[in-house]
C-alpha angles and dihedrals in degrees: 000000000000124000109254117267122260119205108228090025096118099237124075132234086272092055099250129128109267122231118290106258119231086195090085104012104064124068091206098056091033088053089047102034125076130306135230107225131212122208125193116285087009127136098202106188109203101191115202147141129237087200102112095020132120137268088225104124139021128196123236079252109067104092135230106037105237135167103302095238088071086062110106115244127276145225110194113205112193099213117189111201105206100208141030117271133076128333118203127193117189121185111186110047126115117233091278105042101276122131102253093213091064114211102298113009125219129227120279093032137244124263105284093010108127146117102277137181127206122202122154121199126196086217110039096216097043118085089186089064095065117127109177135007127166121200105167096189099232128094113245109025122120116251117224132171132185122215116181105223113214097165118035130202078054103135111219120187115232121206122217101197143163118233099237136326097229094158114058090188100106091265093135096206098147108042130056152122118312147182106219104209112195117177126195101206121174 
């Protein structure tokens, strides 16, 4: 008996990839497309999967630089914050707050367990616009970044990435489901 089937999970109910989104793959849509906005005092959880995304991008923090074609796959969420304060973006959490990795991870690894990277850009096709990225270097920590935010209604595109993709052997050890948390703090 099959596992039952996730939305956003990046297979199908057939267990095939599903088709690469352009929804949160292409600057162009993303920067077009709708936007996830963050009140003030506000935890917005913004679930995905990088699965069946794109190599499109890397973050200044994803060392050593490599041919671009070894860099996981990405989701870009454009994220609004409606007032002044601290925004911060948290990769890593379950749904309830949990780290998804657990204290020491199994292989193969749990749903939404996998080497992630976090950048965030205030222009989504521009690398020299970043403005925070967080690559901790180890497995299974949770990447967070803090932006202050001095002028709100300001959109910033956030980049759900893997660290590298070293093996190409289907481990799958840097992509995965996610739950985006972004908090807007005074």
């Amino acid at each position: 008996m099959s596992p039952p089937a996730v939305d956003g999970d990046g297979c199908d109910n057939d267990c095939n990839l599903d088709p690469v989104d352009p929804d949160v793959t292409d600057c162009d849509v993303v920067t077009a497309g709708p936007t996830n906005t963050v009140d003030l005092n506000q935890t917005v959880i913004i679930p995905g999967s990088t699965i069946n995304g794109l190599s499109t991008h890397d973050g200044s923090c994803q060392d050593p630089p490599v041919n671009p074609d070894t860099f996981s796959k990405e989701n870009i969420i454009k994220v609004r914050p409606t007032a002044v304060g601290t925004m911060t973006i948290t990769l890593g959490l379950d749904a309830a707050g949990n780290p998804a990795c657990g204290a020491a991870p199994p292989f193969p690894y749990p749903n939404g367990c996998w080497d992630r990277t976090l950048y965030v850009r205030t222009a989504c096709g521009l690398a020299a616009t970043e403005i925070a990225c967080s690559e901790s270097f180890n497995f299974d920590a949770v990447e967070t970044v803090t932006i202050p935010v001095a002028v709100p209604n300001i959109d910033y595109y956030v980049f759900v990435d893997g660290w590298l993709d070293y093996f190409d052997d289907g481990d799958q050890s840097d992509v995965g489901t996610y739950d985006l948390r972004v908090t807007l703090t005074p």
